[in-house]
C-alpha positions, -999 to +999 in steps of 0.1 A: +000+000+000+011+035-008+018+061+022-003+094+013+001+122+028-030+146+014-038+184+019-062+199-002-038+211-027-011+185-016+000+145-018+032+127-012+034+089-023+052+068-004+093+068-009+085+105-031+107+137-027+088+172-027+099+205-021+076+233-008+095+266-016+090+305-007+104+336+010+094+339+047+061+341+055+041+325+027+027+298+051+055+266+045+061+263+080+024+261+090+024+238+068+047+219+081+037+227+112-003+210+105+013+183+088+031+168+118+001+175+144+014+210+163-008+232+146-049+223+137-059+236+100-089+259+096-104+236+069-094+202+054-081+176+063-044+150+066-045+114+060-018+085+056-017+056+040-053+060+041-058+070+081-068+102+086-043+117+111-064+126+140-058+160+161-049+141+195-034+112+200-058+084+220-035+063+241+003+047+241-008+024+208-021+056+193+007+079+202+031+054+180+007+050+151+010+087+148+046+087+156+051+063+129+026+086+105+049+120+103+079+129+120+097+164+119+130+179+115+134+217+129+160+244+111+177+244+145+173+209+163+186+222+195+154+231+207+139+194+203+171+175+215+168+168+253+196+189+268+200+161+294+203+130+270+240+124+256+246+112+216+280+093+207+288+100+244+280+140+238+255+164+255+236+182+226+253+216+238+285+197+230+278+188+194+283+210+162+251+220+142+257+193+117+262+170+145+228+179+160+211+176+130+222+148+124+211+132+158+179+150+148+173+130+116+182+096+132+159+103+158+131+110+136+134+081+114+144+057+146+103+051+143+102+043+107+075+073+096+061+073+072+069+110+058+096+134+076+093+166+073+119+187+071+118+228+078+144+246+066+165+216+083+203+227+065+195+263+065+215+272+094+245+251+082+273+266+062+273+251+027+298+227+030+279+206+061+246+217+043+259+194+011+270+163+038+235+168+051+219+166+020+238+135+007+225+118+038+195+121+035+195+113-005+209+079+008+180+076+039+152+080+014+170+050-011+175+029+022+142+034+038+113+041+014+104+072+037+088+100+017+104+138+025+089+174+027+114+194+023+100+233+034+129+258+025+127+293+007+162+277-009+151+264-049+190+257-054+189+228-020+154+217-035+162+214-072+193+188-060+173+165-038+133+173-048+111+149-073+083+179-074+081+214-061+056+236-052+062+273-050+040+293-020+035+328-018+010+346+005-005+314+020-015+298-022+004+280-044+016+296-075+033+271-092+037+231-093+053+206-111+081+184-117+118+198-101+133+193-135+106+213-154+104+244-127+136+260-122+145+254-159+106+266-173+091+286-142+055+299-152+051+324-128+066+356-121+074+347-084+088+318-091+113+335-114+121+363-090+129+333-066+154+319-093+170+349-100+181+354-061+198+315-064+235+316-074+239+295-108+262+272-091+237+261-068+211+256-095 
C-alpha cells in the first residue's frame, strides 16, 4: 500500500521527494507545522496511508501510530534534542550543528514514519555541512522508502534532492510541477524572481 500524505492542494506517495518553496512568510512552516500535528488547520483535512491523522493522540498504541505517521526535523534541532540526554557520548550543547542535526534526523526516522518533514533543516548550516547533510538524507530516502517534505525558501537545495516542487506565496500556491521542469521553465513571475536570487552554481 502506498503512504499518502494529502492536503487539499497536496499528496506525497510513499518513498517521493517534494519541495515546498517561498520567502518567509508565505505559510510553508504552517504547513509543516499541521502536517506533523502541532498546529490544527482551519479547513481540510491529513491522511496516511489511508488513516486520517487525528488531532490528539488516544493512548500509548495511538501515540506510536501517529509517531510512525509523520515525523519532523526543525532548522535548529537544538530546541527538540533533550539537553539532558547524551549522543556518541555528547551532550547536545556539545555537538556541532551538523552533528545535532544529524542526531535529529536519526531520531526521527528511529520510528520508521512514514513521511519526515523537514523545515528549513540545513539552513542554518554553512554550505559545506549543508551538502554532507543533503547527501545523507538522498541515501536515507533510497535505504528506507520514507517519503520527504522538504520546506525551504532555498530552490537551489530543492532542485538537488526534490522529485516535485511547489512554489508558496502569501499562504497559495503559485506554481507546481516536476523539479526538473520548474527551475529550468518557471510559469510564474514569483517563481522566477525566486530563481534569480539563487546563485547559478547552486542551480
Amino acid at each position: 500500500m502506498l503512504h499518502h500524505l494529502t492536503l487539499p492542494a497536496l499528496a506525497l506517495a510513499q518513498g517521493g521527494s517534494l519541495g515546498v518553496v517561498g520567502e518567509s512568510g508565505p505559510g510553508k512552516t504552517t504547513t509543516a507545522r499541521i502536517i506533523a500535528g502541532l498546529e490544527r488547520a482551519d479547513a481540510g483535512r491529513i491522511t496516511v496511508a489511508g488513516r486520517r491523522r487525528t488531532p490528539r493522540p488516544r493512548g500509548r498504541a495511538d501515540r506510536l501510530r501517529r509517531a510512525r505517521q509523520v515525523q519532523i526535523v526543525f532548522q535548529d534541532p537544538f530546541q527538540s534534542l533533550d539537553p539532558r540526554l547524551s549522543a556518541a557520548d555528547a551532550l547536545p550543547r556539545e555537538l556541532s550543528g551538523g552533528q545535532r542535526q544529524r542526531v535529529a534526523i536519526a531520531r526521527a526516522l528511529a520510528v520508521e514514519p512514514a513521511v519526515l518533514v523537514l523545515d528549513e533543516a540545513g539552513a542554518a548550516l554553512d554550505v559545506c555541512v549543508q551538502a554532507q547533510i543533503l547527501n545523507l538524507l538522498a541515501d536515507l530516502r533510497e535505504q528506507t522508502g520514507t517519503a520527504f517534505l522538504f520546506i525551504t525558501h532555498d530552490l537551489g537545495v530543492v532542485s538537488q534532492i526534490t522529485d516535485d516542487l511547489l512554489v508558496m506565496r502569501h499562504g497559495a500556491i503559485v506554481e507546481r510541477g516536476p523539479t526538473a521542469r520548474v527551475p529550468s521553465a518557471p510559469q510564474h513571475d514569483y517563481t522566477r524572481r525566486l530563481l534569480s536570487s539563487v546563485p547559478r552554481s547552486a542551480r
